[in-house]
C-alpha positions as CSV (number, residue, x, y, z in Angstrom):
1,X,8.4,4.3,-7.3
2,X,9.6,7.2,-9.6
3,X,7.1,10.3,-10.4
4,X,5.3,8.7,-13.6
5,X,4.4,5.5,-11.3
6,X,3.4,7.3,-8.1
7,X,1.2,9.4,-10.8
8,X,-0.2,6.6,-11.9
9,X,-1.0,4.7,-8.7
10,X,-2.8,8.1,-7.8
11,X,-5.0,7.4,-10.4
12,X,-5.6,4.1,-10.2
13,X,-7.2,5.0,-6.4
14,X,-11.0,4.5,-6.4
15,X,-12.2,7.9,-7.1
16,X,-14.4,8.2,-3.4
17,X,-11.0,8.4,-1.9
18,X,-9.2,10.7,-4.7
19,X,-12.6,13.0,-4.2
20,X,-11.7,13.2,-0.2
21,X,-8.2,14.2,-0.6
22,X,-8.7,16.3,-3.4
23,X,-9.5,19.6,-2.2
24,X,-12.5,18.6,-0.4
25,X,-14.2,17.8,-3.4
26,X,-14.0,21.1,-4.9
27,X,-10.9,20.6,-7.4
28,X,-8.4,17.6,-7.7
29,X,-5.3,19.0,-5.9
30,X,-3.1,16.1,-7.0
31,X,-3.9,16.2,-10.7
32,X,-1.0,17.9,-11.4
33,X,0.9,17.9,-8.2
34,X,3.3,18.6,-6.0
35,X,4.9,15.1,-6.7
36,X,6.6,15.0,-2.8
37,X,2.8,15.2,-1.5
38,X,2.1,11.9,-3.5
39,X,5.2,10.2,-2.5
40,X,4.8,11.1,1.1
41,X,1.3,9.7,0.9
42,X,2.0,6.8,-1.2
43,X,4.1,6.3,1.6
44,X,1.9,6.7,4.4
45,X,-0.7,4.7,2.5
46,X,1.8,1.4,2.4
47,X,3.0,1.8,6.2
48,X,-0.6,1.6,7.4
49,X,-1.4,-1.2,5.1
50,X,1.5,-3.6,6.9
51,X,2.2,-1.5,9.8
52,X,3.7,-2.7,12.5
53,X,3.6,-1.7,16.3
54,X,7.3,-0.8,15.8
55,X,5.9,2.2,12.9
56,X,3.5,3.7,15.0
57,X,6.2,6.9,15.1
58,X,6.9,6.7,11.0
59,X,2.9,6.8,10.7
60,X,2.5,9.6,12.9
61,X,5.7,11.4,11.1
62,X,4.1,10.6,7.7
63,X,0.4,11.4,8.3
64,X,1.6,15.1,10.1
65,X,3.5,15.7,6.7
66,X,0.4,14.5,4.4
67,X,-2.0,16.6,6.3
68,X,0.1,19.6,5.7
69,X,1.2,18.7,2.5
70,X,-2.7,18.8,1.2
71,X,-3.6,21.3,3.6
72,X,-0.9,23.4,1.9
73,X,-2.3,22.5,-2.0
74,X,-6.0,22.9,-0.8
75,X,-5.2,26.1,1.1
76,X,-3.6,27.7,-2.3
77,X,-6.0,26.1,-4.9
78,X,-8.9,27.6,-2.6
79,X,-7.9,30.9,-2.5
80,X,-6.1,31.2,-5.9
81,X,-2.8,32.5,-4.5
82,X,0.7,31.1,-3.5
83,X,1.3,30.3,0.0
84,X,4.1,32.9,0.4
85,X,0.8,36.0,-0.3
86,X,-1.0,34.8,2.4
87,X,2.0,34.8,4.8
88,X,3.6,37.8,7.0
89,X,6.8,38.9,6.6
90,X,8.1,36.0,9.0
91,X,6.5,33.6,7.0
92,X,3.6,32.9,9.0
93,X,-0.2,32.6,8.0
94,X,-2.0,35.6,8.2
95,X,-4.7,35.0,10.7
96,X,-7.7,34.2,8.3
97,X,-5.8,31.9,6.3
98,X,-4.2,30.4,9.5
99,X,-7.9,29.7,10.3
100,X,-8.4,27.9,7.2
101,X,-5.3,25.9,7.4
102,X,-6.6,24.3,10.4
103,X,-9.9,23.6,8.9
104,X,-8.2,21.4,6.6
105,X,-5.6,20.4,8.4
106,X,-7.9,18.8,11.1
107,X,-10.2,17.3,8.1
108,X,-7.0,15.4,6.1
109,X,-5.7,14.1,9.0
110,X,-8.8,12.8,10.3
111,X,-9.3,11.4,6.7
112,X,-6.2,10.1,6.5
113,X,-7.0,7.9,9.2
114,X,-10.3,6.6,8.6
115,X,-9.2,5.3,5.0
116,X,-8.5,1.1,4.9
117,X,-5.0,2.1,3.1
118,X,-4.7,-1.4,3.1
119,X,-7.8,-2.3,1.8
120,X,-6.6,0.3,-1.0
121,X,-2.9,-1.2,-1.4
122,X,-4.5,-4.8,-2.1
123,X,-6.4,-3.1,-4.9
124,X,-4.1,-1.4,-6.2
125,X,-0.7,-3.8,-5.5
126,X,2.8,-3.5,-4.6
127,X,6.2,-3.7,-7.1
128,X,8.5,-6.6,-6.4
129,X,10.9,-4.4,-5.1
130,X,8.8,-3.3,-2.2
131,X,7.4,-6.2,-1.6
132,X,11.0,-7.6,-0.8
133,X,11.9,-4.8,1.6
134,X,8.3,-5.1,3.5
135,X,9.4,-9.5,3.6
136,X,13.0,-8.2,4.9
137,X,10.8,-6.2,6.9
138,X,8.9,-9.1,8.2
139,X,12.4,-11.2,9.1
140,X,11.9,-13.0,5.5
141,X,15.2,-14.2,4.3
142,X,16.4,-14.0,0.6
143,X,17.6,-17.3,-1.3
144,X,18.8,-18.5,-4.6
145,X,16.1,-19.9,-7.0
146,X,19.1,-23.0,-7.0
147,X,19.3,-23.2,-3.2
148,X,16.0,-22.8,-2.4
149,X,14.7,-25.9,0.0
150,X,11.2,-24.5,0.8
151,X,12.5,-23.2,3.9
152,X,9.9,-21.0,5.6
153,X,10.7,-17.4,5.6
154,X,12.9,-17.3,2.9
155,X,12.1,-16.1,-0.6
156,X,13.5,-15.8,-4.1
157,X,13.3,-14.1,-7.3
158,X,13.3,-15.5,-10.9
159,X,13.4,-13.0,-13.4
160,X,10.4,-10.9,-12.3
161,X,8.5,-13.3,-10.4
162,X,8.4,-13.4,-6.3
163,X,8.3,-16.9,-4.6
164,X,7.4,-16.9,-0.9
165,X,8.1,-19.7,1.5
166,X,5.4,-18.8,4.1
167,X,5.5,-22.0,6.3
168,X,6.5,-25.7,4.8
169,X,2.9,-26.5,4.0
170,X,2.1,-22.1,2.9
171,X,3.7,-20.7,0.3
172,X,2.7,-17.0,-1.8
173,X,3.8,-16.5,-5.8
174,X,3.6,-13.6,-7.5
175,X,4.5,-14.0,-11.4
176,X,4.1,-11.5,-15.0
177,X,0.9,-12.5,-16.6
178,X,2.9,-14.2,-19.3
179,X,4.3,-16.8,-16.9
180,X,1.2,-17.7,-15.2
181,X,0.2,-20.1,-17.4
182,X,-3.4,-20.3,-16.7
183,X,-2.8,-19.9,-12.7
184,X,-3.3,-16.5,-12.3
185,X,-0.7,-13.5,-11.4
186,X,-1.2,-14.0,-8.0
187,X,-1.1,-17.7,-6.0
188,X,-1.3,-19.2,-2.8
189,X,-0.2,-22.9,-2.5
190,X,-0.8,-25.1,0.4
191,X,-0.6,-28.9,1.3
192,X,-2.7,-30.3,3.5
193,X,-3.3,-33.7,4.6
194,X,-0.7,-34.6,2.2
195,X,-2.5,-33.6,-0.8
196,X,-1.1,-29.8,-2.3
197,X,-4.2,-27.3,-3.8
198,X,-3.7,-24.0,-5.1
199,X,-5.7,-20.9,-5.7
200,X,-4.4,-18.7,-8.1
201,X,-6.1,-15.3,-9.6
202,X,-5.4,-11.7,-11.8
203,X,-6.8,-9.7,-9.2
204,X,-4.4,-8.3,-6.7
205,X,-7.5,-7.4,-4.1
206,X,-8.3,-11.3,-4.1
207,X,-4.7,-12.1,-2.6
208,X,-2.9,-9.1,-1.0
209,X,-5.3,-9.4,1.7
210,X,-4.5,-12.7,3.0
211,X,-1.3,-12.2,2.2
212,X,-1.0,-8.9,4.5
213,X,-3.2,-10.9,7.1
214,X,-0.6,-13.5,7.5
215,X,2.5,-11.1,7.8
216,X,0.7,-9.7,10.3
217,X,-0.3,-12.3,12.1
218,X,-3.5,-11.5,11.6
219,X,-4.6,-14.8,9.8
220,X,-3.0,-18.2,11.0
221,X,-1.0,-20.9,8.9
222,X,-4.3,-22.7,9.0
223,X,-7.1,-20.7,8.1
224,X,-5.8,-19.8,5.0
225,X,-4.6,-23.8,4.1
226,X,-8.0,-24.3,4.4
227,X,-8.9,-21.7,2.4
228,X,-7.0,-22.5,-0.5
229,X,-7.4,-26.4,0.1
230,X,-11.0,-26.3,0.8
231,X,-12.0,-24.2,-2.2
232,X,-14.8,-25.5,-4.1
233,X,-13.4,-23.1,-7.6
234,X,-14.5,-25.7,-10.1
């Protein structure tokens, strides 16, 4: 994402989380930010939404970085000084401000954890081109829209619409409002028992969950063909 979108997806955070990483509550830190903190934590925010046991370094790389990235913009906005005044001449925190530092420090981090990123990342979505690294990710395989043969893991683009191949009977769309044609911008297709139902919607939160679920392994082919074959959304 590029500075204007990472702005934006900062905003579009429910505000009970932009309040706890926002200076404790006392000022938004990230209004006008320091646009690395916001990457860093958009980042952060996506790995523990899909993560892996394979990430559990990245994670703890990212969330150290965070934590001292807002401990850094708290510490300053708190005190109403650049960092380099409250440091000796070898660049060190003064006591008193070291103090505070890891106040804060020890509060983001254990923030940072406690927050259902992804929870947050199903409200607030993922581009097309994430989502295809995170399916590469996954040991999804990219195919031509004219090759394609439902094969399960593989996936294709058409124009800037995502088809997922889950499983034969499982498969995950993603598609611009104007080529959803009633569906919905996000849809899960599955057959069962011969018969082929769908569950389509506008709201991200209604189908990133599942769909995280799955990668993860977290949900079975099953539960969710019955979810989407079983619907009662008459």
């Amino acid at each position: 994402m590029d500075a204007n979108n990472i702005s934006e997806w900062w905003r579009s955070l429910p505000e009970s989380i932009r309040m706890k990483l926002s200076g404790n509550g006392v000022t938004d830190i990230l209004q006008e930010p320091d646009t690395s903190v916001q990457v860093t934590l958009y980042k952060y925010a996506r790995l523990r939404a899909v993560e892996t046991e394979k990430d559990k370094d990245e994670e703890r790389s990212l969330l150290n970085e965070v934590a001292c990235g807002l401990s850094d913009l708290a510490l300053a906005g708190n005190n109403g000084m650049p960092l380099e005044d409250m440091c000796n001449e070898d660049g060190e925190f003064l006591e008193e401000y070291q103090e505070q530092f890891d106040k804060l420090y020890d509060y983001y981090e254990k923030t940072l954890v406690e927050i259902n990123w992804a929870l947050i990342i199903s409200h607030t979505g993922m581009t097309v081109t994430e989502l295809i690294r995170l399916l590469k990710k996954f040991g999804y395989k990219q195919v031509d829209i004219d090759t394609d043969r439902r094969i399960p893991k593989t996936f294709y683009t058409y124009c800037k619409s995502l088809h997922i191949n889950a499983t034969e009977n499982l498969s995950f769309h993603i598609v611009p409002p104007e080529e959803s044609f009633g569906m919905g911008r996000f849809a899960m297709c599955a057959t069962k028992n011969g018969k082929s139902s769908q569950l389509g919607t506008d709201h991200a939160q209604l189908f990133f969950p599942d769909f995280f679920a799955f990668l993860k392994g977290e949900k079975i082919e099953k539960e969710i063909i019955d979810e989407v074959c079983d619907c009662d959304c008459e």
